[in-house]
C-alpha positions as CSV (number, residue, x, y, z in Angstrom):
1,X,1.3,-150.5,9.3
2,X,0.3,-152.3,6.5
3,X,-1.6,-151.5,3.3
4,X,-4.4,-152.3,4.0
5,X,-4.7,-150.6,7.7
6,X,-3.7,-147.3,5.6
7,X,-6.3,-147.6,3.2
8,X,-8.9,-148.2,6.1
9,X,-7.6,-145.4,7.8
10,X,-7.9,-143.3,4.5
11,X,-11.2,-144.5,3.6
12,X,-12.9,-143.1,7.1
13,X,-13.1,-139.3,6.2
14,X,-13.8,-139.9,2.6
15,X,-16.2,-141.9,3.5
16,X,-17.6,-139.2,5.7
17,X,-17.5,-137.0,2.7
18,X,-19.2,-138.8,0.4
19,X,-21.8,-139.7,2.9
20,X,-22.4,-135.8,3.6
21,X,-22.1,-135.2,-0.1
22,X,-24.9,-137.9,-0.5
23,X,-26.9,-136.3,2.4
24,X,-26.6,-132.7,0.6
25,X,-27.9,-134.2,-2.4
26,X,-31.1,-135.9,-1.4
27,X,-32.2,-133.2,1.1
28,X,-31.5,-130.0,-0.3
29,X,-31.9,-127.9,-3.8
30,X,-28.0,-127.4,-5.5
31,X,-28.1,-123.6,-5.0
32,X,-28.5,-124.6,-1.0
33,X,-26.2,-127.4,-1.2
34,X,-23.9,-124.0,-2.6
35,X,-24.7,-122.1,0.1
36,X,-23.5,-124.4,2.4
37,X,-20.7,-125.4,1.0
38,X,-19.8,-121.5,0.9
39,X,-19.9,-121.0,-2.6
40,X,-22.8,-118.4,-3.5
41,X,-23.3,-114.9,-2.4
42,X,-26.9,-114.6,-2.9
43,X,-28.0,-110.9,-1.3
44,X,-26.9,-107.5,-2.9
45,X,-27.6,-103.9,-1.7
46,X,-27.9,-101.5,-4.8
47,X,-28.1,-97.5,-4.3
48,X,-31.1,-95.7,-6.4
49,X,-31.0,-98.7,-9.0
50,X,-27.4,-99.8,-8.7
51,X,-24.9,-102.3,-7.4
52,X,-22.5,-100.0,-4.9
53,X,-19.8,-100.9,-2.6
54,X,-19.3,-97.0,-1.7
55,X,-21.7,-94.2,-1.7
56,X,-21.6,-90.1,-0.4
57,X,-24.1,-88.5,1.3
58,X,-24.5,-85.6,2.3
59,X,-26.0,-84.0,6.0
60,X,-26.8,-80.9,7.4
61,X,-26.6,-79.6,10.8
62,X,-30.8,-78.9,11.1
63,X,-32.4,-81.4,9.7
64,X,-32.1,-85.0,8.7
65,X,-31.4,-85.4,5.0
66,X,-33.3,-88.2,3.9
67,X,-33.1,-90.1,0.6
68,X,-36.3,-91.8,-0.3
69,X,-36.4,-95.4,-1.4
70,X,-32.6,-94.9,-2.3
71,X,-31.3,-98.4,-0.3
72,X,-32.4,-101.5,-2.2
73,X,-31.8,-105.1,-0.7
74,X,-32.4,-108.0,-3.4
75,X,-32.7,-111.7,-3.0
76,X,-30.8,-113.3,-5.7
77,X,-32.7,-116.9,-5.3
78,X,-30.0,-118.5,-6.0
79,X,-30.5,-120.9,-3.0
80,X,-34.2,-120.7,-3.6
81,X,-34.1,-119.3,0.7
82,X,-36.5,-117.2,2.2
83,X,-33.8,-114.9,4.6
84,X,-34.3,-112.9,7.7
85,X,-32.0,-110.4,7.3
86,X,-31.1,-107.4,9.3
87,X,-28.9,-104.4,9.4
88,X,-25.8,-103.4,11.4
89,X,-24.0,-100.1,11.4
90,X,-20.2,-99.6,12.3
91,X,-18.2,-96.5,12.6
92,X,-21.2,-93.8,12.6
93,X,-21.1,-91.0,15.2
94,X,-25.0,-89.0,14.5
95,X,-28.5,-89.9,14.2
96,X,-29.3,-92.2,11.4
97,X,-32.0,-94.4,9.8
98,X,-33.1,-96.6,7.7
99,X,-36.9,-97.2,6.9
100,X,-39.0,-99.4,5.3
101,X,-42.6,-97.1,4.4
102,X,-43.2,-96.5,8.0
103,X,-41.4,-99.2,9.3
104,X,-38.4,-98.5,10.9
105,X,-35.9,-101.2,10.7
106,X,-32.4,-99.9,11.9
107,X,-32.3,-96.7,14.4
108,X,-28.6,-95.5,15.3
109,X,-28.6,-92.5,17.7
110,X,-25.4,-91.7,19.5
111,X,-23.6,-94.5,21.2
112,X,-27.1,-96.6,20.8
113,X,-28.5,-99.2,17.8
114,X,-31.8,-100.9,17.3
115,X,-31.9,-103.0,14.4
116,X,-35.2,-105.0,13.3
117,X,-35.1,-107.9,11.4
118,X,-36.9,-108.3,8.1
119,X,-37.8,-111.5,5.5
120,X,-37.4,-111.4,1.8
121,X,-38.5,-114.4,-0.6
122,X,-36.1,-115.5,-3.7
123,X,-35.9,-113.2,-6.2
124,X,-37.9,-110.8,-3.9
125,X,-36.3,-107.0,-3.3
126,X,-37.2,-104.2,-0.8
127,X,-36.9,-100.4,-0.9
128,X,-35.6,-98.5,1.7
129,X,-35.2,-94.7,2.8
130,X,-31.8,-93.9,4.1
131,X,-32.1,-90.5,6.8
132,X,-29.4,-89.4,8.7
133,X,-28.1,-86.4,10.5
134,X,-24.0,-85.8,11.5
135,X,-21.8,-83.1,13.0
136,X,-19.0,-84.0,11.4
137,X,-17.8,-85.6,8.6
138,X,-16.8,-89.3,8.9
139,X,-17.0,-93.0,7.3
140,X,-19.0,-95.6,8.3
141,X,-20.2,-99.1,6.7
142,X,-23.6,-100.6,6.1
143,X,-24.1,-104.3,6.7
144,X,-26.8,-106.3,6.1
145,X,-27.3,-110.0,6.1
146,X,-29.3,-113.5,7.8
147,X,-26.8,-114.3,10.8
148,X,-28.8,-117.6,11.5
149,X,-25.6,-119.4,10.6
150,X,-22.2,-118.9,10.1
151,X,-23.0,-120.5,6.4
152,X,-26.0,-118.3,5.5
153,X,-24.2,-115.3,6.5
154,X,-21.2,-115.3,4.4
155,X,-24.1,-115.8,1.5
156,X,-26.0,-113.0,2.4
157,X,-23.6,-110.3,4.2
158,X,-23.4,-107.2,1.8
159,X,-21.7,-104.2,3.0
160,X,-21.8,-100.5,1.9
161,X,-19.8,-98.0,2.9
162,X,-21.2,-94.7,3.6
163,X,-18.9,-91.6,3.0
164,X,-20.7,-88.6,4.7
165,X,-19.7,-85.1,4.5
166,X,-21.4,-82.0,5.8
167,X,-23.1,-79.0,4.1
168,X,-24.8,-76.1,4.5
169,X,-27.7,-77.0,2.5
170,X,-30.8,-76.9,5.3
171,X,-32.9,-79.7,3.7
172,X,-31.5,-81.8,0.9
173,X,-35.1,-82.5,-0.9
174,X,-34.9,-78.9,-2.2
175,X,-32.5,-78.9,-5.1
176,X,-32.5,-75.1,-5.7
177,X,-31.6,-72.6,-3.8
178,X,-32.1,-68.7,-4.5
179,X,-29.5,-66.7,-2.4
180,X,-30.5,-63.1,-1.6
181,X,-27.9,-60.4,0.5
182,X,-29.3,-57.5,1.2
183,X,-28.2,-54.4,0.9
184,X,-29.9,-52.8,4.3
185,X,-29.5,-49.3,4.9
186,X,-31.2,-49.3,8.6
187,X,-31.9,-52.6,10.3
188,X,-35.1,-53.6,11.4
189,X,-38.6,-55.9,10.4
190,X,-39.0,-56.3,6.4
191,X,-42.0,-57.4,5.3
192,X,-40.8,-59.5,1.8
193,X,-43.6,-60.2,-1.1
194,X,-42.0,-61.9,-4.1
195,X,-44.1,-62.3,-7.0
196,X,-44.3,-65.1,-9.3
197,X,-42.8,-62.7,-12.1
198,X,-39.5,-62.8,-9.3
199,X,-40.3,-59.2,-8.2
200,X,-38.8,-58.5,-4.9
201,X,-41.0,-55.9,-2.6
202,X,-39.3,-55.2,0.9
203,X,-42.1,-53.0,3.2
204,X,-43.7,-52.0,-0.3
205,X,-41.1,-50.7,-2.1
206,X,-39.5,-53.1,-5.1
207,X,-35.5,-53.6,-4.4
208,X,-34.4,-56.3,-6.8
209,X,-35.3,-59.2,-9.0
210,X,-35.1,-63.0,-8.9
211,X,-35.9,-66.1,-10.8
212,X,-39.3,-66.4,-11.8
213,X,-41.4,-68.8,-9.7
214,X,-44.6,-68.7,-11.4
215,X,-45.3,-72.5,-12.3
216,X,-43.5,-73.4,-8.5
217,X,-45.8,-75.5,-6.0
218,X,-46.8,-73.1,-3.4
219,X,-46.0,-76.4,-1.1
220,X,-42.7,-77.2,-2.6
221,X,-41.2,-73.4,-0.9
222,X,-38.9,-72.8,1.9
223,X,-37.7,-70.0,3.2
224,X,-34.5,-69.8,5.8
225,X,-32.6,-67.0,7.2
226,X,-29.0,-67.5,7.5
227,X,-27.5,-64.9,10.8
228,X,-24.3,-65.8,11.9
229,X,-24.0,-69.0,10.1
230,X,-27.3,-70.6,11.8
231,X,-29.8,-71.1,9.6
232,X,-33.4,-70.3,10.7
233,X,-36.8,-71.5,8.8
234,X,-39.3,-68.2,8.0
235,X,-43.3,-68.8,8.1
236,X,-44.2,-68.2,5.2
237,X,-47.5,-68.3,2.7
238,X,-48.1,-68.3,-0.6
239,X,-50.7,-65.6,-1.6
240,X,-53.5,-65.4,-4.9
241,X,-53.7,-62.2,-6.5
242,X,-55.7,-61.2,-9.8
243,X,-56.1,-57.6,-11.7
244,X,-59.9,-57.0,-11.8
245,X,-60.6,-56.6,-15.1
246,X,-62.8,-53.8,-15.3
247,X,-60.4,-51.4,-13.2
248,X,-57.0,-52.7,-13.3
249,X,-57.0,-53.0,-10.0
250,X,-54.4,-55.5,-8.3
251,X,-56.1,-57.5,-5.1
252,X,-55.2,-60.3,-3.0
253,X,-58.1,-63.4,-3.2
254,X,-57.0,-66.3,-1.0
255,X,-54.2,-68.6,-0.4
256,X,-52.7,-70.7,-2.4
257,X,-53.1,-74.2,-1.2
258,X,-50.8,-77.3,-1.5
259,X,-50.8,-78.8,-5.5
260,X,-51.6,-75.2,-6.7
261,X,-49.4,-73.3,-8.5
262,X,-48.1,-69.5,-8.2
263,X,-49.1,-67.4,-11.1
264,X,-47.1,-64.7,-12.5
265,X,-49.1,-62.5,-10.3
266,X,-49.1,-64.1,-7.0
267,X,-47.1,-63.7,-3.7
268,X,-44.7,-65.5,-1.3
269,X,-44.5,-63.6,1.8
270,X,-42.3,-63.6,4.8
271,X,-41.2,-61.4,7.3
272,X,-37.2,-61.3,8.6
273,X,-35.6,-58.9,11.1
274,X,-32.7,-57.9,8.7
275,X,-29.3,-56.5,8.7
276,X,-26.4,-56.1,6.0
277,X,-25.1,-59.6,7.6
278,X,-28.6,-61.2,7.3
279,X,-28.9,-63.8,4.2
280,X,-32.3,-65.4,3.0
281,X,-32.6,-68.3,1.1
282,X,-35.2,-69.5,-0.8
283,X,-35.7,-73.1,-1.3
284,X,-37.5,-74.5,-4.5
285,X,-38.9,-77.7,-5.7
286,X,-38.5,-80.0,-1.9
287,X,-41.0,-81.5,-0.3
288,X,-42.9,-78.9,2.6
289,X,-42.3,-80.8,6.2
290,X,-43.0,-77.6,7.9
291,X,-46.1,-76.2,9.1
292,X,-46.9,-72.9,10.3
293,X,-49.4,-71.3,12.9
294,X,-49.9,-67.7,13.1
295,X,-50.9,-65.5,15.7
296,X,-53.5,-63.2,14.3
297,X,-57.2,-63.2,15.4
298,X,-60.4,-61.7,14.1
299,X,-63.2,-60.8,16.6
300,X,-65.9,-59.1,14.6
301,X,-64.5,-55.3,13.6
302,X,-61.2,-55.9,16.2
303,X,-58.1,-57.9,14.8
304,X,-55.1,-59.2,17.0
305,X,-52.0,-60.6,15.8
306,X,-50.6,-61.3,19.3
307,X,-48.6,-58.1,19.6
308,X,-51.0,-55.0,18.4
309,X,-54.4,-55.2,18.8
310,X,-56.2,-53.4,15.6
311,X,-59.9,-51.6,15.8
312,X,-61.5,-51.8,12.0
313,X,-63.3,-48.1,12.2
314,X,-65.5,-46.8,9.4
315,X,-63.0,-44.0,8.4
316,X,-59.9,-46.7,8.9
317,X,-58.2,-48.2,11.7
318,X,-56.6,-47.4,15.3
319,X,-54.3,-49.3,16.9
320,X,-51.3,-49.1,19.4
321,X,-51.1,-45.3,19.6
322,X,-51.6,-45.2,16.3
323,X,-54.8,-43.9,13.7
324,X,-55.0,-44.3,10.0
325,X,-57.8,-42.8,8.4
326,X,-58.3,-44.3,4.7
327,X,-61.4,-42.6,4.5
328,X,-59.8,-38.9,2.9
329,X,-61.8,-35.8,1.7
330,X,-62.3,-33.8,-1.3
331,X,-63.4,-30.8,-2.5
332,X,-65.4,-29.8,-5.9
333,X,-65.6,-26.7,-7.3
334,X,-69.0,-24.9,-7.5
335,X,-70.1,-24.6,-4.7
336,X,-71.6,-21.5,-2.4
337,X,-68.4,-22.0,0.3
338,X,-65.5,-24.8,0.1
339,X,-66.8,-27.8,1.3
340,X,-64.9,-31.1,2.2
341,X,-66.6,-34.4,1.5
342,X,-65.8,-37.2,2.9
343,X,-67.4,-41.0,2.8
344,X,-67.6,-43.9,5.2
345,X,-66.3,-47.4,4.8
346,X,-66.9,-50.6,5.3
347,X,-64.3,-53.4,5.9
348,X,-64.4,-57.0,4.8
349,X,-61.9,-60.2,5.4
350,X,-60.0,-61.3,2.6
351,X,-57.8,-64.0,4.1
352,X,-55.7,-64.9,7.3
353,X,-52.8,-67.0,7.1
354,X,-49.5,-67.5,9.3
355,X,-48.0,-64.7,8.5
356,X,-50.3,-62.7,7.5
357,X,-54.2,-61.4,7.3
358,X,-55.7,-59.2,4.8
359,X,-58.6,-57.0,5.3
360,X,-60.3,-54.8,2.6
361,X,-61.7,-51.2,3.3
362,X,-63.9,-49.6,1.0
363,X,-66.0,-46.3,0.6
364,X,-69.3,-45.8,-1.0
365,X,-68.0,-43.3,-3.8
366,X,-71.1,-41.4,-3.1
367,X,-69.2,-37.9,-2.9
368,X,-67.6,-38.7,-6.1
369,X,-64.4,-40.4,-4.7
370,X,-63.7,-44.0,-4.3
371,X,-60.8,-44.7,-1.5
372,X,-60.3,-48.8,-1.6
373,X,-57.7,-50.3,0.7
374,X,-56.1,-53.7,1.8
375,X,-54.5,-53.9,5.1
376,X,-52.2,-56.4,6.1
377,X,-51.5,-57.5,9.6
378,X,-48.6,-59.3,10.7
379,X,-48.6,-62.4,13.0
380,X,-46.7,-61.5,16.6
381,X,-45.5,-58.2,15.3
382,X,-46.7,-54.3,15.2
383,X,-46.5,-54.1,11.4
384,X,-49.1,-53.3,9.5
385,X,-49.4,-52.4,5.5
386,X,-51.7,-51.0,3.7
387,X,-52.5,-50.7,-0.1
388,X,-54.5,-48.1,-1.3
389,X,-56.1,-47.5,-4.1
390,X,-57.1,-44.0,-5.5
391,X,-60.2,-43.3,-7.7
392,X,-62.9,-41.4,-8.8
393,X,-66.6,-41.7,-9.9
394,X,-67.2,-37.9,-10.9
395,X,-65.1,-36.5,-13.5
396,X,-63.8,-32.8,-13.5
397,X,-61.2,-30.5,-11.3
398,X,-60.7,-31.6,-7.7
399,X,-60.2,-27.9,-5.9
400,X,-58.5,-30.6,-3.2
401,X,-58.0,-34.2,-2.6
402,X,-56.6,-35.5,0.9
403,X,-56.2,-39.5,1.2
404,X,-54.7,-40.7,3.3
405,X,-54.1,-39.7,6.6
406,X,-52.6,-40.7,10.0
407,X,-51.1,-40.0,13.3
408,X,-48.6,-41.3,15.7
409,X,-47.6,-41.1,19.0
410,X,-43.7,-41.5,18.2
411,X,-43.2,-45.0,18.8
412,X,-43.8,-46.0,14.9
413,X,-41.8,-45.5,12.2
414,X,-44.3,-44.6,9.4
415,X,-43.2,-45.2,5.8
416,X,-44.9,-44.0,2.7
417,X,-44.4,-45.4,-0.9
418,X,-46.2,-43.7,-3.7
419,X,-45.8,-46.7,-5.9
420,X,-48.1,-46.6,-9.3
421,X,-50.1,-43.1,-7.9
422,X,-47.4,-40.7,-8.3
423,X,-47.0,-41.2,-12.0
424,X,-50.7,-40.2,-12.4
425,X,-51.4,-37.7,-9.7
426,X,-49.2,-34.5,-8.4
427,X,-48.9,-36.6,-4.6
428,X,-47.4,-34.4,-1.7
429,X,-46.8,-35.3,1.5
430,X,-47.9,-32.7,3.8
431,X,-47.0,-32.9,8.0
432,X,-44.4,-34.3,10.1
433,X,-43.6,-37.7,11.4
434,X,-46.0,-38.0,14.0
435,X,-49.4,-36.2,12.1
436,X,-49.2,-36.2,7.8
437,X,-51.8,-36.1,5.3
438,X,-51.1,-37.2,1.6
439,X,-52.3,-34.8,-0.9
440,X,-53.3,-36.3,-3.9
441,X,-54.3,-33.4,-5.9
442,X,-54.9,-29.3,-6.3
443,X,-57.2,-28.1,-8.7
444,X,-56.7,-31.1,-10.8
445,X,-58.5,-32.3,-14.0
446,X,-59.7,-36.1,-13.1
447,X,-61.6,-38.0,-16.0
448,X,-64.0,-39.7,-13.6
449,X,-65.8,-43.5,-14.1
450,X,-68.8,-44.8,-12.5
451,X,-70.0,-46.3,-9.6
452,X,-69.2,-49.8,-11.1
453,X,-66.0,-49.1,-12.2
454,X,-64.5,-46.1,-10.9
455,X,-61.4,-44.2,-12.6
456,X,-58.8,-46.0,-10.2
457,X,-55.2,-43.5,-10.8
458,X,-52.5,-45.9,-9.1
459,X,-51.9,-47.2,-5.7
460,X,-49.9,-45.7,-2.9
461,X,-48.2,-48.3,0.2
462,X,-48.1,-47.3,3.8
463,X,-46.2,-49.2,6.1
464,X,-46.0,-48.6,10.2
465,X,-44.3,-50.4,12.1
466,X,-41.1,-50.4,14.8
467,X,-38.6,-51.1,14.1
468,X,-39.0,-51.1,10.0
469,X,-36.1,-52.2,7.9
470,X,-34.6,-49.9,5.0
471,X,-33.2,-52.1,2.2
472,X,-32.0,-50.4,-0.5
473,X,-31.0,-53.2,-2.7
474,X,-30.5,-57.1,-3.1
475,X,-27.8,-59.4,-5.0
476,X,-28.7,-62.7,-6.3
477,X,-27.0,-66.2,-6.2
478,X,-28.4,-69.5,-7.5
479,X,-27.3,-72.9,-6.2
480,X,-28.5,-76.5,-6.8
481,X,-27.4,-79.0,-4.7
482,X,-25.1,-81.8,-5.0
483,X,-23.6,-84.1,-2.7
């Protein structure tokens, strides 16, 4: 062959080249002209604000554990390309997700994957929420690029790879998490009121302390109960209460709405069946995705919380084989014979909520006596618990004070806790535990207020229910969560 043939032969696919190289340059922008030629990666993913070629996440076993607007995809622009990219997942065995707002743009659910695609300008980025739920722990990888050619996809594939381990942590936008074991002395229903001061009250009586959460959004609570290692969410409601000013007397006013805040003062309530094995765990500052609907119903004077059907009376309240009278009697000295007086009440709805409603009960004080009550009826349950409040308008000796009263027909457990009124009155509790009468006084000196503003002495708690709990204490421990 001779030179000349050789250097044809040689010229062909440099010519070709050059022609191509000539194309490129009169049709297309130099960061394309990269792109094609293979040399510009021009798509990143960043987690929460950051390149990443790894990340861990964590994932519960109830609920998906989501991570808001943590996946970010970014057109460099480097090619000046508007791309249609879409994700692909490899390697994951769960449920898992990956959102744009409401727009859901990869779905991977057992053996099955639905992936949408999605376009993003030069120098353009989107946000994306990452959910996902496993049993197990396991790796997996993240891809995401524009598979329109085998070019633009080496210049926009970015991969991250997903490291996700389990925990017991039931919803991963609470970051705190108060721990309470009990110390139960006879199993049964508790009825739990925490205050925002982190006073713990199990069926009335106070059994430990906790963080304060007075400042907490009454929307931003949970509240799960861990039996046997399975977790369980609690309704729950977060209850207003205020001292009235002029007689010290502590009432419930409404509920607490979402946005609002718990005061020291105020209540988170719940109600558990509990044993020494029973855990609750109190969730602060996540985001509420739970919403509860309780059973109890008012019809005029007659409330029903789906298990016990309640008749408001003028003397108290009936229910179940069961009578409360809140009404009481007294006796004042002076007079020709004995005589016991005893006023009627009137009842009046404070609030009803999932878990619970509130009615108050009041007396006229017109025989020199004020007897001012809040029940609290429990939604699908026999529970009920009252606070009442002792006082008097007339001042001078009491020859006898009864208040309150109640009978049973043996299928309630009936609990009384003297609370705040046995540190100013000499209570006894007179009966047995189907028929008892509490005896605040016996020829007693009581100051006396007015109508207005009576002379309240304390409050007293009576709970009925079957069966009640007994919870003699509770220990405390505080986790935040981490992945």
């Amino acid at each position: 062959m001779s030179v000349l043939d050789r250097r044809l032969k040689l010229g062909v696919p440099v010519g070709v080249a050059l022609a191509v190289f000539l194309v490129l340059v009169l049709m297309y922008p130099l960061g394309l002209q990269a792109l094609l030629a293979g040399g510009v990666r021009d798509v990143e993913m960043l987690w929460q604000g950051s390149p990443a070629s790894s990340v861990t996440l964590a994932s519960g076993n109830y609920t998906a554990f989501c991570y808001p607007n943590a996946l970010t995809v970014r057109n460099l622009g480097k090619a000046g390309v508007t791309y249609t990219l879409a994700f692909e997942l490899a390697g994951f065995d769960g449920y898992l997700e990956v959102r744009e707002l409401n727009e859901t743009v990869l779905l991977a659910s057992g053996n099955r994957t639905a992936s949408r695609g999605f376009a993003l300008a030069p120098g353009s980025s989107a946000s994306f929420t990452v959910c996902l739920k496993a049993a197990r722990p396991q790796t997996a990888r993240l891809v995401v690029a524009d598979r329109s050619s085998p070019e633009v996809e080496r210049a926009t594939r970015s991969e991250l790879l997903l490291s996700v381990r389990l925990t017991d942590w039931y919803d991963n936008s609470y970051p705190r998490r108060l721990e309470l074991s009990l110390a139960v002395q006879r199993e049964g229903y508790a009825v739990f009121e925490v205050t925002g001061s982190g006073e713990v009250y199990v069926n009335g009586q106070q059994v430990g302390l906790i963080p304060p959460l007075y400042g907490t959004d009454a929307s931003s609570l949970l509240v799960v109960e861990r039996i046997g290692g399975l977790d369980y969410p609690l309704a729950f409601q977060a209850e207003s209460w205020r001292v009235e000013e002029a007689t010290g007397v502590l009432k419930p006013v409404r509920l607490l709405g979402p946005g609002e805040l718990l005061g020291a003062g105020d209540r988170l309530v719940f109600v558990a069946y509990v044993s020494n094995s029973t855990r609750i765990h109190i969730y602060v500052g996540g985001r509420g995705r739970l919403n509860f609907t309780g059973a109890v119903r008012e019809s005029g004077s007659s409330v029903d919380t789906g298990a016990l059907r309640l008749a408001l009376e003028q003397w108290g309240f009936r229910g179940g084989g069961l009578e409360v009278n809140l009404s009481g009697s007294i006796a004042w000295p002076y007079q020709y014979a004995k005589t016991y007086y005893s006023d009627p009440g009137s009842w009046s709805t404070v609030l009803v909520g999932p878990v619970r409603g509130i009615w108050e009960y009041r007396t006229s004080g017109a025989s020199g006596y004020v007897s001012r009550a809040f029940l609290t009826a429990y939604s699908a349950s026999n529970i009920t618990l009252t606070y009442l409040w002792a006082g008097t308008v007339r001042g001078g000796i009491a020859l006898e004070w009864y208040l309150p009263s109640w009978s049973s027909n043996g299928t309630y457990t009936v609990s009384l806790t003297c609370a705040t009124l046995c540190r100013r009155l000499p209570v006894r509790l007179l009966g047995n535990a189907t028929h008892a009468v509490v005896e605040l006084c016996r020829d007693y000196y009581l100051p006396g207020g007015t109508v207005a503003t009576p002379a309240y002495y304390g409050y007293l708690v009576l709970t009925t229910g079957s069966p009640l709990a007994q919870v003699k204490g509770v220990s405390l421990t505080v986790r935040s969560f981490s992945v």
